[in-house]
C-alpha positions in Angstrom: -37.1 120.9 -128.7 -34.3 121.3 -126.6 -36.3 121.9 -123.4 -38.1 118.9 -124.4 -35.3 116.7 -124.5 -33.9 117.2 -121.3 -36.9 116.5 -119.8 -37.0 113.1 -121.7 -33.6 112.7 -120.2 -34.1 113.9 -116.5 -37.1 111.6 -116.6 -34.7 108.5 -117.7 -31.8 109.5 -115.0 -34.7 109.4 -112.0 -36.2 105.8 -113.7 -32.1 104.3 -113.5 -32.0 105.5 -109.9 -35.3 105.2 -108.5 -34.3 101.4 -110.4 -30.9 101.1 -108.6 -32.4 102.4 -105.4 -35.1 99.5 -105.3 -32.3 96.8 -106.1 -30.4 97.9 -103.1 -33.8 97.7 -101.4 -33.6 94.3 -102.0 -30.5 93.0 -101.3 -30.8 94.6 -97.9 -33.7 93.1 -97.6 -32.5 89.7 -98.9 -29.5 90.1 -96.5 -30.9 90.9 -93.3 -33.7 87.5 -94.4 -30.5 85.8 -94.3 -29.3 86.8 -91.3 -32.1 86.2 -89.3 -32.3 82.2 -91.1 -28.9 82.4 -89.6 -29.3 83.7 -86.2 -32.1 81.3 -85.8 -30.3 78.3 -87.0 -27.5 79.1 -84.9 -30.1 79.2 -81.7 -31.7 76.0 -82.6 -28.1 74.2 -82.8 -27.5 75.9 -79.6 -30.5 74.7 -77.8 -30.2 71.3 -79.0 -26.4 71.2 -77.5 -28.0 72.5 -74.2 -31.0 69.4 -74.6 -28.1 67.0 -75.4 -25.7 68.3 -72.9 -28.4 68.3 -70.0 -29.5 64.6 -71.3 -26.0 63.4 -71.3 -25.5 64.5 -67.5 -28.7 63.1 -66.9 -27.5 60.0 -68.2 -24.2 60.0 -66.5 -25.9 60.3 -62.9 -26.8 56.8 -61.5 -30.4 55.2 -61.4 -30.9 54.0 -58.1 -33.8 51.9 -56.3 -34.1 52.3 -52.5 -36.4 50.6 -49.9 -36.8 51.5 -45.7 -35.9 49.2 -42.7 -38.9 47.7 -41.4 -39.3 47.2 -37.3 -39.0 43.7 -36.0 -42.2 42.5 -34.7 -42.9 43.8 -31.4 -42.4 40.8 -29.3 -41.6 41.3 -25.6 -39.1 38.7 -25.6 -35.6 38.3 -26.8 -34.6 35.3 -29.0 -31.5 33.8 -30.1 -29.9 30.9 -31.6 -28.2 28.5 -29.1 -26.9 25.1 -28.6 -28.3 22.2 -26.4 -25.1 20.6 -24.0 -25.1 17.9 -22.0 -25.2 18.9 -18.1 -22.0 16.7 -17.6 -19.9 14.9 -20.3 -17.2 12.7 -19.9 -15.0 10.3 -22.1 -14.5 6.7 -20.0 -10.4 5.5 -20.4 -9.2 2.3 -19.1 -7.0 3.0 -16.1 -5.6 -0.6 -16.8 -3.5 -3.0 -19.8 -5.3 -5.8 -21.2 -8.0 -7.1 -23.9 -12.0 -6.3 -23.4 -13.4 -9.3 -22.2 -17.0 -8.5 -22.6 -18.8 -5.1 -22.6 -22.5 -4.6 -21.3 -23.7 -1.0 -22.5 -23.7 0.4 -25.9 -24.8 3.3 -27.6 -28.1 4.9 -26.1 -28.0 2.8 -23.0 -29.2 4.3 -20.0 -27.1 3.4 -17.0 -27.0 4.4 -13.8 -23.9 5.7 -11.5 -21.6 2.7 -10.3 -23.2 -0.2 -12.8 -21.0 -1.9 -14.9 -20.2 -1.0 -18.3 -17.1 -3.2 -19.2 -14.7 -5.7 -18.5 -11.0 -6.2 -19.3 -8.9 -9.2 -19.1 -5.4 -8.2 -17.6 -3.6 -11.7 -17.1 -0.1 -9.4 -16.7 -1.4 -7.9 -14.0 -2.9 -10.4 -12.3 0.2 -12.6 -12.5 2.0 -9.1 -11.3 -0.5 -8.7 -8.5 0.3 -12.7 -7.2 3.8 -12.1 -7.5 4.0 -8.9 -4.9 1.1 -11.3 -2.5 3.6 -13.7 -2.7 6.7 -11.3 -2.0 4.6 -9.8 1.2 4.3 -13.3 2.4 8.2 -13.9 2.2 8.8 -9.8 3.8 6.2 -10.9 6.5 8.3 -14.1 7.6 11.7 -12.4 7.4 10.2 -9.3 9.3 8.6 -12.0 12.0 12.2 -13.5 12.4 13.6 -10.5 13.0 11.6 -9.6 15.5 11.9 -12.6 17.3 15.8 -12.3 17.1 16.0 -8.7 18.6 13.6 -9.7 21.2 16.0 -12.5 22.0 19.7 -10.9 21.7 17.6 -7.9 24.1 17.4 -10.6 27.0 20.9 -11.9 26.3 22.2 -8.5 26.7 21.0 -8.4 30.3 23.7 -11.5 30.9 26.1 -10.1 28.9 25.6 -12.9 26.4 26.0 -10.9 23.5 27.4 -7.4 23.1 25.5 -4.0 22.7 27.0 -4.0 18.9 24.8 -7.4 18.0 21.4 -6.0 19.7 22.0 -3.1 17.6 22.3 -5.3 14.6 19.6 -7.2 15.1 17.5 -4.5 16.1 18.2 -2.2 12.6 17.4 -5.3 11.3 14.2 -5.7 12.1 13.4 -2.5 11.5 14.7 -2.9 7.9 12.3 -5.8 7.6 9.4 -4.1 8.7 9.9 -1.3 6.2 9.7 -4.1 3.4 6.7 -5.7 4.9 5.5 -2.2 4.2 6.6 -1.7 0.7 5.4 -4.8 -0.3 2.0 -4.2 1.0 2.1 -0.8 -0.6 3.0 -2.7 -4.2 0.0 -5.8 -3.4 -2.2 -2.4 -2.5 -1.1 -0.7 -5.7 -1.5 -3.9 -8.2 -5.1 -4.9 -6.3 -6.5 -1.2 -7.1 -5.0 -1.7 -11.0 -6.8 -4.4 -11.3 -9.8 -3.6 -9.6 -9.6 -1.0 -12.9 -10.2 -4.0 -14.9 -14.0 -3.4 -14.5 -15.5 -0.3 -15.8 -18.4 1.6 -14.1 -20.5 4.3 -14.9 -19.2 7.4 -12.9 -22.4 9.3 -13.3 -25.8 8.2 -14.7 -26.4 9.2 -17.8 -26.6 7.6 -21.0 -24.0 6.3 -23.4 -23.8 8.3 -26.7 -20.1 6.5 -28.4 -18.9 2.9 -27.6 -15.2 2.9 -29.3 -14.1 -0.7 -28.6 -15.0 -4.2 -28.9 -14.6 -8.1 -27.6 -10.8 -8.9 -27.8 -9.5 -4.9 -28.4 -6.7 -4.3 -27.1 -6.8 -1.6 -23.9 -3.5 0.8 -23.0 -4.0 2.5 -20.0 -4.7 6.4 -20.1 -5.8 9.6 -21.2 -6.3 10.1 -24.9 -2.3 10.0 -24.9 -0.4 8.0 -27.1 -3.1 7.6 -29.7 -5.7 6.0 -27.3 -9.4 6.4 -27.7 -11.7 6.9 -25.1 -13.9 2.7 -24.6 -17.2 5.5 -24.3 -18.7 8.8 -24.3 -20.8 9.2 -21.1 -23.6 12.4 -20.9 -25.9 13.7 -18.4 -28.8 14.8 -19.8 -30.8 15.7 -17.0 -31.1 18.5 -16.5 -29.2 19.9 -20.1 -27.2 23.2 -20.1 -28.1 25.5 -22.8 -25.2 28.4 -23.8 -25.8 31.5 -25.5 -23.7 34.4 -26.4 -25.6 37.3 -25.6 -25.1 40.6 -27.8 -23.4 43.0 -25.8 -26.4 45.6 -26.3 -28.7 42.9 -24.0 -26.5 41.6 -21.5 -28.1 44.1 -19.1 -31.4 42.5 -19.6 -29.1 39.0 -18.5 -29.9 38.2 -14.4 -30.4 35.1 -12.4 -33.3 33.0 -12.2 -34.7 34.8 -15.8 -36.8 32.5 -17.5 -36.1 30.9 -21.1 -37.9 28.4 -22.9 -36.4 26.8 -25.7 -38.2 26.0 -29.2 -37.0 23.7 -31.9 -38.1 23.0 -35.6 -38.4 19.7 -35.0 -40.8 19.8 -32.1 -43.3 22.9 -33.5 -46.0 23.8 -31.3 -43.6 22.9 -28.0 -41.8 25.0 -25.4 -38.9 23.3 -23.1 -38.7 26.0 -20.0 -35.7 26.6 -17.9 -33.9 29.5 -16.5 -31.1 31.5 -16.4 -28.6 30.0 -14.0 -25.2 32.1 -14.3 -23.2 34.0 -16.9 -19.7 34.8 -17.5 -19.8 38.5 -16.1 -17.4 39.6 -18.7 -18.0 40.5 -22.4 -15.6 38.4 -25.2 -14.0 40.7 -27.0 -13.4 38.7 -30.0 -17.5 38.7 -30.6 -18.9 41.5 -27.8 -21.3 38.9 -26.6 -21.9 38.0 -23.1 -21.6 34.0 -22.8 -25.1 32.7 -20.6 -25.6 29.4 -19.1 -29.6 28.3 -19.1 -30.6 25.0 -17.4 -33.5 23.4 -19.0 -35.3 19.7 -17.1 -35.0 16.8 -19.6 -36.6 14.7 -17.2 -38.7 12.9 -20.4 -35.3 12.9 -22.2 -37.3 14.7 -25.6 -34.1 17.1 -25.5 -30.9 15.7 -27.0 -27.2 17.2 -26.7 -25.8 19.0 -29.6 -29.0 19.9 -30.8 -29.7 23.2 -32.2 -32.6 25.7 -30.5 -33.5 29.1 -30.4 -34.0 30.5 -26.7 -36.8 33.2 -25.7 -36.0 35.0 -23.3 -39.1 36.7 -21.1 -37.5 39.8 -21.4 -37.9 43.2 -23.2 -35.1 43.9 -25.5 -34.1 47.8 -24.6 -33.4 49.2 -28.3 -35.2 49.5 -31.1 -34.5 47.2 -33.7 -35.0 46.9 -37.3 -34.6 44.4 -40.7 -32.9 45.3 -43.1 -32.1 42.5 -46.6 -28.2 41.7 -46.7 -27.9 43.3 -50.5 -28.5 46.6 -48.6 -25.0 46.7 -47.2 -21.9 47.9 -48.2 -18.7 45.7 -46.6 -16.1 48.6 -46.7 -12.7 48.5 -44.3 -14.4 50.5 -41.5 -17.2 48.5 -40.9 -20.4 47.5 -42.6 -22.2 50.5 -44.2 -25.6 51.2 -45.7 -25.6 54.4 -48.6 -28.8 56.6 -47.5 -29.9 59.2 -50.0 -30.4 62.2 -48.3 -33.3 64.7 -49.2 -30.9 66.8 -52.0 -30.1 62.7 -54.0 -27.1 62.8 -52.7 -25.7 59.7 -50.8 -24.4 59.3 -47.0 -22.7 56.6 -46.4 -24.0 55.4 -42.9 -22.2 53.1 -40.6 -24.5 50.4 -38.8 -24.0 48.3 -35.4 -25.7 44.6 -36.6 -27.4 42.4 -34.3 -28.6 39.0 -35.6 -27.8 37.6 -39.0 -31.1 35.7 -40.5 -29.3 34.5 -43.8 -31.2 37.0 -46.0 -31.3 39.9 -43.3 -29.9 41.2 -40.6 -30.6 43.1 -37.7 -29.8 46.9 -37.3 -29.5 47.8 -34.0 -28.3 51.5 -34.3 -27.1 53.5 -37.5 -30.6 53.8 -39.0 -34.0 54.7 -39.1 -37.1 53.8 -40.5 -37.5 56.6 -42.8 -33.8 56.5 -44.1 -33.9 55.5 -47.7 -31.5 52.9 -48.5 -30.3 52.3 -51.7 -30.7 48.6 -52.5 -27.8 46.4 -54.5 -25.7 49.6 -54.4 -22.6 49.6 -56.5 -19.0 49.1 -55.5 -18.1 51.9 -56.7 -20.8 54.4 -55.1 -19.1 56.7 -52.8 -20.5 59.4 -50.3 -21.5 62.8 -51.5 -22.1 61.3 -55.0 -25.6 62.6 -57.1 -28.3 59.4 -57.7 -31.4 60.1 -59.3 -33.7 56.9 -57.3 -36.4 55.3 -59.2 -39.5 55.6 -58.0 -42.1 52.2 -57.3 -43.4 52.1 -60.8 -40.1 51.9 -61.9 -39.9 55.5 -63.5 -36.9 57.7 -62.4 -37.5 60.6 -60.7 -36.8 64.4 -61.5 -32.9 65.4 -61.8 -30.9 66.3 -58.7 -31.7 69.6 -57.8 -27.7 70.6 -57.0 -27.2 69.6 -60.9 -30.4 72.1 -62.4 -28.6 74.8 -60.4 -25.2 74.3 -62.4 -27.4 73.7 -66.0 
């Protein structure tokens, strides 16, 4: 009985801890179920923080859009702008006082050198001019009895008539009336040649482009001083002189005799040829252009002064040129700029030397090439060195800056 009773209870200790043993079992196993719910949580919130993080830099790194310089057309000629002058041009000024009296030319007349263009009534200097014809008259008489006198008090003197004193008189006398016979031919000389000035010719031929007066104005005498207007404007336009500033980068191709013809909108389909007749031989500094002088025939008179053109010159221009759109450029205080991004999406800031300006473009002449990508629009604020990620044609961005997956 005994025996068997401590088997019943041996039996019952090994159930409790075979019991307590499996509980721990399980709470172990509970706990390290846990833990690994735990660990994996923890990597997922990780992992998300790393997706959001890299998104976020993504986001902070500017979209760009970029486009390439394309090449001028190859034309083996040089043009630029240029403006049509009259060969010579001259403002016509009374040289006399007076009122018009009639005028015989007006705007667009065609007049040839010496023929009459105006005439101005000057009855103060005609009166003036009779006055000094009527003086010489009197200096001509005096001076005539003077002469006689002297001649006569010299032949007395031989008899001792008169005394060496009175010959001397008489001749200083005459001499004094000869000098005003002088003078007052001088004066009639000077009043006859003022108002000769009251007719006006044509100095040159040419044709009249501004008549500024009209019957009964009233005419000063001068040069544009004292608030006077010129009677007309007076241009030779045969042949015309054409000037043209010459980027610096050309001038070499600039030499005597080169030919130019000159095209305008309003005459398409037409070419007015002339040539190169001189330049200045010394660049301006204030634009780096080289200031030409071509003299086109106008023989028809199809050319007008003022007029705008554009001159071709038959020569090869000795750079390479390219287009690029004006939104391209950056305007920064040393000089115009164009931001290039470079193979690792980084930008260069690139200086350029510009040729023409079209309105919408302009012309690169040094600074890029045509495989630079330029970003287009760029931002004020985009500086040199800084990451862009550049959208590609179909508007999609491209991959993230290489430089940034090396610090992710």
């Amino acid at each position: 009985m005994d025996h068997t009773l401590k088997d019943l209870q041996h039996d019952e200790a090994a159930t409790h801890e075979h019991r307590a043993r499996r509980a721990v079992g399980v709470l172990v196993i509970g706990a390290l179920v846990l833990l690994v719910v735990a660990l994996f949580s923890i990597a997922q919130r990780r992992a998300e923080r790393r997706v959001l993080a890299k998104q976020t830099e993504q986001m902070a790194v500017p979209y760009v859009s970029v486009i390439h310089a394309t090449p001028e057309s190859g034309e083996s000629e040089l043009v630029l702008p240029a403006t049509i002058e009259a060969y010579v041009q001259s403002p016509i000024y009374a040289r006399t006082n007076g009122y018009l009296k009639a005028w015989y030319k007006d705007i667009g007349s065609r007049v040839k050198k010496g023929e009459l263009l105006a005439e101005i009534d000057t009855p103060e200097v005609d009166q003036q001019l009779a006055q000094a014809r009527a003086e010489l008259t009197t200096a001509k008489a005096n001076a005539q009895l003077a002469a006689v006198t002297a001649e006569r008090y010299q032949g007395l003197l031989n008899t001792d008539s008169v005394s060496k004193q009175e010959v001397d008189n008489a001749l200083g006398d005459n001499a004094a009336k000869q000098a005003a016979v002088q003078s007052a031919e001088a004066n009639v000389k000077r009043l006859a040649e003022l108002e000769s000035f009251k007719h006006v010719y044509a100095p040159f031929s040419g044709v009249v482009t501004r008549r500024n007066v009209d019957i009964g104005y009233l005419i000063n005498a001068g040069g544009g001083s004292g608030g006077n207007r010129e009677m007309f404007d007076l241009s030779q336009t045969d042949p015309l002189r054409v000037y043209v500033s010459v980027p610096q980068s050309d001038s070499g191709l600039m030499r005597r005799g080169l030919k130019a013809c000159l095209q305008l909108t309003e005459s398409p389909g037409r070419s007015f040829c002339g040539q190169v007749v001189r330049t200045a031989d010394a660049i301006d500094p204030s634009t780096r252009t080289l200031l030409t002088e071509v003299d086109v025939p106008n023989a028809t008179g199809a050319l007008m002064p003022g007029a705008y053109a554009e001159v071709h010159f038959a020569a090869e221009s000795a750079t390479r040129r390219l287009n690029l759109p004006i939104n391209a450029l950056l305007f920064r205080p040393q000089g115009t700029l164009a931001a290039v991004v470079g193979p690792d999406n980084r930008i260069r800031l690139q200086s350029l030397t510009i040729g023409r300006d079209f309105g919408s473009s302009v012309e690169v002449l040094a600074g890029l090439t045509q495989e630079d990508a330029v970003v287009i629009n760029p931002p004020d604020s985009l500086e040199a060195g800084e990451s862009v990620m550049v959208k590609s044609s179909n508007a999609q961005p491209s991959q993230a800056p290489a430089a940034q997956d090396k610090q992710e």
